[in-house]
C-alpha positions as CSV (number, residue, x, y, z in Angstrom):
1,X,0.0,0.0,0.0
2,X,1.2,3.5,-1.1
3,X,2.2,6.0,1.5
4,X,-0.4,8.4,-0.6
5,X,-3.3,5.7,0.2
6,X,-2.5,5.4,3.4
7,X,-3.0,8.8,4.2
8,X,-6.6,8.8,2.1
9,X,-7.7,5.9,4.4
10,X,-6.1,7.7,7.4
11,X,-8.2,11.0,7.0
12,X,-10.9,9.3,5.5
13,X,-11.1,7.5,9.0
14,X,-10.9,10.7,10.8
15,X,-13.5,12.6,9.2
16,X,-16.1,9.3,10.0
17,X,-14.7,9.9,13.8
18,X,-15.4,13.4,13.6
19,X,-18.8,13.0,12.4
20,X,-19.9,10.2,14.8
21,X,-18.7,12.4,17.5
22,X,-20.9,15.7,16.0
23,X,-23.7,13.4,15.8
24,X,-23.7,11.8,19.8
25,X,-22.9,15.0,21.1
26,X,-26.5,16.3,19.8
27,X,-28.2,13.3,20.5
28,X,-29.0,12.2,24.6
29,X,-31.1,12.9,27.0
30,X,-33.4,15.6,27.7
31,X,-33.7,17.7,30.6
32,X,-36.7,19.8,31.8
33,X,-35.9,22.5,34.0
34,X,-38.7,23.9,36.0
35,X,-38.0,27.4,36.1
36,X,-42.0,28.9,37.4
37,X,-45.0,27.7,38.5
38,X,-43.9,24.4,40.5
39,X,-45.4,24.2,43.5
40,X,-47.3,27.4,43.1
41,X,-50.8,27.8,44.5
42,X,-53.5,29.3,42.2
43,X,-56.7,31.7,43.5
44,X,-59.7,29.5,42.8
45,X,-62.2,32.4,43.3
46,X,-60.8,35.2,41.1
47,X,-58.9,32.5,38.8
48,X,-55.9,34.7,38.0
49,X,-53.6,33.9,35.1
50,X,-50.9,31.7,35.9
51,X,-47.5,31.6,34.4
52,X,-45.4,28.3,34.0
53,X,-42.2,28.3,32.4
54,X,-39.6,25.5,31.7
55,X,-35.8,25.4,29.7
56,X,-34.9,22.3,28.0
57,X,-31.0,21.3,28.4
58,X,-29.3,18.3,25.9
59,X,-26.8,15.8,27.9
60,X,-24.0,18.2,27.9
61,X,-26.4,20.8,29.6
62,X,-27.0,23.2,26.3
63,X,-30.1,25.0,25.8
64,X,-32.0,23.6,23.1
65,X,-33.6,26.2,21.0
66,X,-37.1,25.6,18.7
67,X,-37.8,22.6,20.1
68,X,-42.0,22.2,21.2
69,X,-43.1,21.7,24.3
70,X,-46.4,20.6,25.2
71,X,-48.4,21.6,28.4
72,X,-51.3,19.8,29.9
73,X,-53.7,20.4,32.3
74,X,-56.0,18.0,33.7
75,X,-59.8,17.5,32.2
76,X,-61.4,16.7,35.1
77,X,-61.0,18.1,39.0
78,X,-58.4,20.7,40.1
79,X,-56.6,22.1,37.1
80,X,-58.1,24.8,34.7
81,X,-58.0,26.0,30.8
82,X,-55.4,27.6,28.6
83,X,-56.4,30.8,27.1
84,X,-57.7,29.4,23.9
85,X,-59.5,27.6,25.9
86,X,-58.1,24.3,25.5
87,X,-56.4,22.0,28.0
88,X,-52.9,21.4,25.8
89,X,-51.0,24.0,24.9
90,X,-48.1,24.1,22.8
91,X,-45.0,26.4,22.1
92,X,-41.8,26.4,21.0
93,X,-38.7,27.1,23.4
94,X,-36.9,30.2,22.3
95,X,-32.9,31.1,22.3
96,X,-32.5,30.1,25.4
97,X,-33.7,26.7,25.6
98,X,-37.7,28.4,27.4
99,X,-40.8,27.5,26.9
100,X,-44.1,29.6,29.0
101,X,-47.4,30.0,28.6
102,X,-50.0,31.2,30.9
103,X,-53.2,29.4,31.7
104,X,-56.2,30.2,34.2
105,X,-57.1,27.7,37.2
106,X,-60.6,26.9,37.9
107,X,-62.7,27.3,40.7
108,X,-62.6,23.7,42.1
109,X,-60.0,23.7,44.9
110,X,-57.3,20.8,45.3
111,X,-53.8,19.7,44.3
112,X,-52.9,18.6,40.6
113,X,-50.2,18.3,38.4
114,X,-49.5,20.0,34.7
115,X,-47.8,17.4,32.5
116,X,-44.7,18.5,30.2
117,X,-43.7,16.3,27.5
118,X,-41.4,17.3,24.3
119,X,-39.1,15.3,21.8
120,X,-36.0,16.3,20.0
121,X,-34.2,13.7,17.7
122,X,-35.6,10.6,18.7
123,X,-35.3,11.8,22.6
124,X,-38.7,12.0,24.3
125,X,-38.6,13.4,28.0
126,X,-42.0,14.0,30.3
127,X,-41.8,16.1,33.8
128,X,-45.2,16.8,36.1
129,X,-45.4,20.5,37.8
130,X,-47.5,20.4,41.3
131,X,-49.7,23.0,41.6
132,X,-52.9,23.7,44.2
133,X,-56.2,25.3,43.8
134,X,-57.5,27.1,46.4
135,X,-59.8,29.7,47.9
136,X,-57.6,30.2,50.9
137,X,-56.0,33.5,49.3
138,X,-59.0,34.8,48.5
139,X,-60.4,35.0,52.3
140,X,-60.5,38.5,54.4
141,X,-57.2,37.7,56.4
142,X,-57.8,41.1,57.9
143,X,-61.1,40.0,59.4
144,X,-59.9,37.2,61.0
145,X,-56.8,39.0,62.5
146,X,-59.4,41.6,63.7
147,X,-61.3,38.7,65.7
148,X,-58.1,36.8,67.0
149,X,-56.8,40.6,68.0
150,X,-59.7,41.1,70.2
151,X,-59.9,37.6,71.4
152,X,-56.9,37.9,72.7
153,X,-57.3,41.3,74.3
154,X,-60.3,40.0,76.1
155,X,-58.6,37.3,77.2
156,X,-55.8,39.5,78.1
157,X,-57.6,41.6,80.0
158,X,-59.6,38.7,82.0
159,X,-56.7,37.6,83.2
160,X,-55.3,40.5,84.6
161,X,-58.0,41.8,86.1
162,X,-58.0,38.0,88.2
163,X,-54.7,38.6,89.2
164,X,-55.1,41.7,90.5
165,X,-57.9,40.7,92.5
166,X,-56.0,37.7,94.0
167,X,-53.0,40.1,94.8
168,X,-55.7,42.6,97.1
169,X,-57.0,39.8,98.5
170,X,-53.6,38.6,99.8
171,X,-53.0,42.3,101.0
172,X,-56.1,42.4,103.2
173,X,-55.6,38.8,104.9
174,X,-51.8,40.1,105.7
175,X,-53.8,42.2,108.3
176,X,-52.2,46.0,106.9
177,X,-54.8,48.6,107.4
178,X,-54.4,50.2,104.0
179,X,-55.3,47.8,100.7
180,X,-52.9,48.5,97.8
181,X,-53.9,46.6,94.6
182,X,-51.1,45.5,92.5
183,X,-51.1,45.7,88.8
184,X,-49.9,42.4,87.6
185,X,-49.1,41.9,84.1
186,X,-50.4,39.0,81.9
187,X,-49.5,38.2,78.4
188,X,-50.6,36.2,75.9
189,X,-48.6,35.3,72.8
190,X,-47.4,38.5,71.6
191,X,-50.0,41.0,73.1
192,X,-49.7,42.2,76.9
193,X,-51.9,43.5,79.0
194,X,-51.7,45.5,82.4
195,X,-49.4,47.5,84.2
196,X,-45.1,47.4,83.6
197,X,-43.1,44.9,84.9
């Protein structure tokens, strides 16, 4: 065999090495990246839009760019509608490997989970985002701290009106001819009541 042949052969060899690299370094698995809306928890009375948002990485950890992703909500239960209307939704992931879309929850509380499926050159990858319905956030907190406040100012004030009553009484049996009451401070949780310490 010529030296000239042998050379052909040699970089003919290289350039199928080179390829076959190229060509496993784009193929692999995928990665979904949950970048918003996992574990996120949705009004179910004034059903405000809702943003998720996910970036797809190849085996090396690149952003892969154009590739679809497809969003799905459940039909039945917790969950809620795209705003076409629909259930699915589709897009593409952009420069930098994203895919979002927004979607509106509806009114039935509980926990569910927004499936995430794509495929890119043979690779198919599938990730579920937990999300929760409820009407929690759209109760008057304000109220109910307005109640507990005065709860526990009542209570507050209960109590140290008791203790100053058991500390006169203790006064008077200690047989002194003039009755001081004592202010006695009581406190409960973070709220005190009665005279200083």
């Amino acid at each position: 065999m010529t030296p000239r042949v042998r050379t052909s052969i040699a970089a003919f060899g290289c350039a199928l090495l080179l390829e076959a690299q190229t060509v496993g370094s784009v193929a692999g698995p995928i990665e979904i990246v949950m970048l918003q809306g996992e574990g996120a928890f949705n009004d179910a009375k004034r059903r405000s839009p809702s943003e998720v948002e996910v970036e797809l990485r190849d085996a090396r950890g690149a952003p892969l760019a154009s590739v679809p992703v497809t969003f799905t909500l459940p039909k039945f239960g917790a969950g809620g509608v795209f705003e076409d209307g629909q259930a699915t939704k589709t897009v593409a992931t952009n420069t930098q490997g994203r895919a979002s879309t927004r979607f509106r929850p509806n009114s039935t509380e509980g926990r569910f989970h927004i499936r995430i499926t794509t495929a890119y050159q043979g690779e198919e990858a599938a990730a579920l985002m937990a999300q929760t319905n409820t009407l929690a956030a759209s109760r008057p907190i304000t109220e109910q701290s307005k109640f507990g406040i005065k709860k526990l100012l009542l209570m507050g004030a209960a109590g140290a009106a008791m203790a100053t009553i058991l500390s006169t009484r203790g006064d008077s049996k200690s047989g002194n001819g003039t009755v001081t009451p004592t202010m006695t401070s009581a406190t409960i949780g973070a709220i005190s009541v009665g005279g200083p310490r």
